[in-house]
VEXVO-516529 format. One record per residue (C-alpha): x, y, z; residue number from 1; residue in three letters. Coordinates in nm, 2 decimals, padded with zeros to 4 digits. Example, Ala and Ser with C-alpha at 12.3 -4.5 7.8 and 13.67 -1.06 7.14 Angstrom:
# VEXVO-516529
REC      X      Y      Z pos code
REC  01.23 -00.45  00.78   1  ALA
REC  01.37 -00.11  00.71   2  SER
This chain:
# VEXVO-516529
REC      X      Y      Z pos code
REC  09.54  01.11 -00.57   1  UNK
REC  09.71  01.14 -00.86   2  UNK
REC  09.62  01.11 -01.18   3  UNK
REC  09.30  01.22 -01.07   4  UNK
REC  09.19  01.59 -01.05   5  UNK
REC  09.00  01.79 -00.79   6  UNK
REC  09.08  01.81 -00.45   7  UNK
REC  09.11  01.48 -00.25   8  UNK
REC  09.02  01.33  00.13   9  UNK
REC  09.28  01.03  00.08  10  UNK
REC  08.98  00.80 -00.13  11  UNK
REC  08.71  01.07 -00.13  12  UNK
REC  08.68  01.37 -00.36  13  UNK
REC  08.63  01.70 -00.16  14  UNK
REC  08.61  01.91 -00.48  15  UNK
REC  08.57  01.84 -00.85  16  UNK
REC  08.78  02.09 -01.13  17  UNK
REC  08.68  02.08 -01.47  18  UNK
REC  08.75  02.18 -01.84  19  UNK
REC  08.50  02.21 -02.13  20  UNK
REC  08.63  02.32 -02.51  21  UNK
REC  08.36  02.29 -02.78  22  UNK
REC  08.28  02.50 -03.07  23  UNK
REC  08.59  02.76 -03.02  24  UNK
REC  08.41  02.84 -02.62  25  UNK
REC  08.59  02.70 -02.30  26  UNK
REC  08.37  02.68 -01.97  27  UNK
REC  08.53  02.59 -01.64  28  UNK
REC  08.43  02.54 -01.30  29  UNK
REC  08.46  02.38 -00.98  30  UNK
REC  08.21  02.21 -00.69  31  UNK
REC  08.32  02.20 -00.37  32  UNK
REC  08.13  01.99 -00.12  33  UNK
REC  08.05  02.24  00.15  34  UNK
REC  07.71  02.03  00.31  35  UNK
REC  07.62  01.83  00.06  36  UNK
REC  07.32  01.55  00.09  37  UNK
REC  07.62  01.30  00.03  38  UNK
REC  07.31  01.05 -00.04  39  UNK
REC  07.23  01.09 -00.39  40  UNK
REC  07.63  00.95 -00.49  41  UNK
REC  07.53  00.64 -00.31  42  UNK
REC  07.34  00.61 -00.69  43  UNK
REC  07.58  00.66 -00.94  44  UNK
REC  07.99  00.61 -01.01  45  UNK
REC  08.08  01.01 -00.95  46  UNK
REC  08.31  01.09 -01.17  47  UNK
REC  08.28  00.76 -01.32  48  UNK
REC  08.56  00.67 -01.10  49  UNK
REC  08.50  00.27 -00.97  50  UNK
REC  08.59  00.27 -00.58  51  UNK
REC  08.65  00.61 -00.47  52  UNK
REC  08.40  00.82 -00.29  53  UNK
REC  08.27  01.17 -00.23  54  UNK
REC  08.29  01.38  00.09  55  UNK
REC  08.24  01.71  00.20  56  UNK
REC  08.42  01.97  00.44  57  UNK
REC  08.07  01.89  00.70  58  UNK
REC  08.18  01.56  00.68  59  UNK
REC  08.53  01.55  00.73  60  UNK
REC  08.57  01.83  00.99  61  UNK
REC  08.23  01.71  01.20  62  UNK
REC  08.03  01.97  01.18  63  UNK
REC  07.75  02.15  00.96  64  UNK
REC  07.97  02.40  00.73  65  UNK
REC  07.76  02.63  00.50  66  UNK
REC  07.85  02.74  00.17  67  UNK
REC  07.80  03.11  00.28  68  UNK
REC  08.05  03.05  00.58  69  UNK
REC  08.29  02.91  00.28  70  UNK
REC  08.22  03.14 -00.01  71  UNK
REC  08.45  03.46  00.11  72  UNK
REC  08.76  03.31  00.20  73  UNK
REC  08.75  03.08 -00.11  74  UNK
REC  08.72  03.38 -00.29  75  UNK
REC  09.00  03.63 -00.11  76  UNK
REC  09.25  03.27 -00.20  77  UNK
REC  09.13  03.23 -00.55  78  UNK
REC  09.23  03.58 -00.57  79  UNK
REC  09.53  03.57 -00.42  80  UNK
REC  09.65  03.24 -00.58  81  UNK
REC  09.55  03.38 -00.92  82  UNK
REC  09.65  03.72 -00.89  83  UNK
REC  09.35  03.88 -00.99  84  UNK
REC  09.05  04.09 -00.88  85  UNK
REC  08.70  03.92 -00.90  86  UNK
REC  08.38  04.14 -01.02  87  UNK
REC  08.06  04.02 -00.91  88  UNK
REC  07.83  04.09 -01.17  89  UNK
REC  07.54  04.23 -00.91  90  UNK
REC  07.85  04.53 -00.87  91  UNK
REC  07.82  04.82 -01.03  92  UNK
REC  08.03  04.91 -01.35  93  UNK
């Protein structure tokens, strides 16, 4: 929910986006709950967000969902939404 970022489950965050500028590099990435051991938040404040929670796409759609059943069509969207070609780096040239 706004002004938060990521991807959200109405309370829970499904997929955390983030930005890092330091010493004139920026890094960016994203972490998208796929079948996460959802224990291990039940020990900190993710995102250091008081009262919202994490989830994950097992959770909310009740069934195991593996990263590799994810990982393509992520990739064919992120491609499509961004107009651009990804290059793995294990392809050649």
């Amino acid at each position: 929910p706004p002004p938060f970022t990521g991807v959200w489950m109405g309370d829970s965050k499904l997929c955390a986006i983030g930005v890092h500028c330091g010493n004139h590099i920026t890094s960016h990435g994203l972490a998208l709950n796929c079948c996460t051991d959802l224990s291990w938040f039940e020990h900190i404040v993710p995102c250091g967000l008081e009262g919202k929670g994490v989830t994950s796409l097992s959770r909310e759609l009740g069934q195991h969902v593996a990263v590799s059943h994810v990982l393509e069509p992520f990739l064919d969207s992120f491609q499509e939404v961004f107009d651009c070609t990804l290059v793995s780096s294990e392809d050649p040239g």
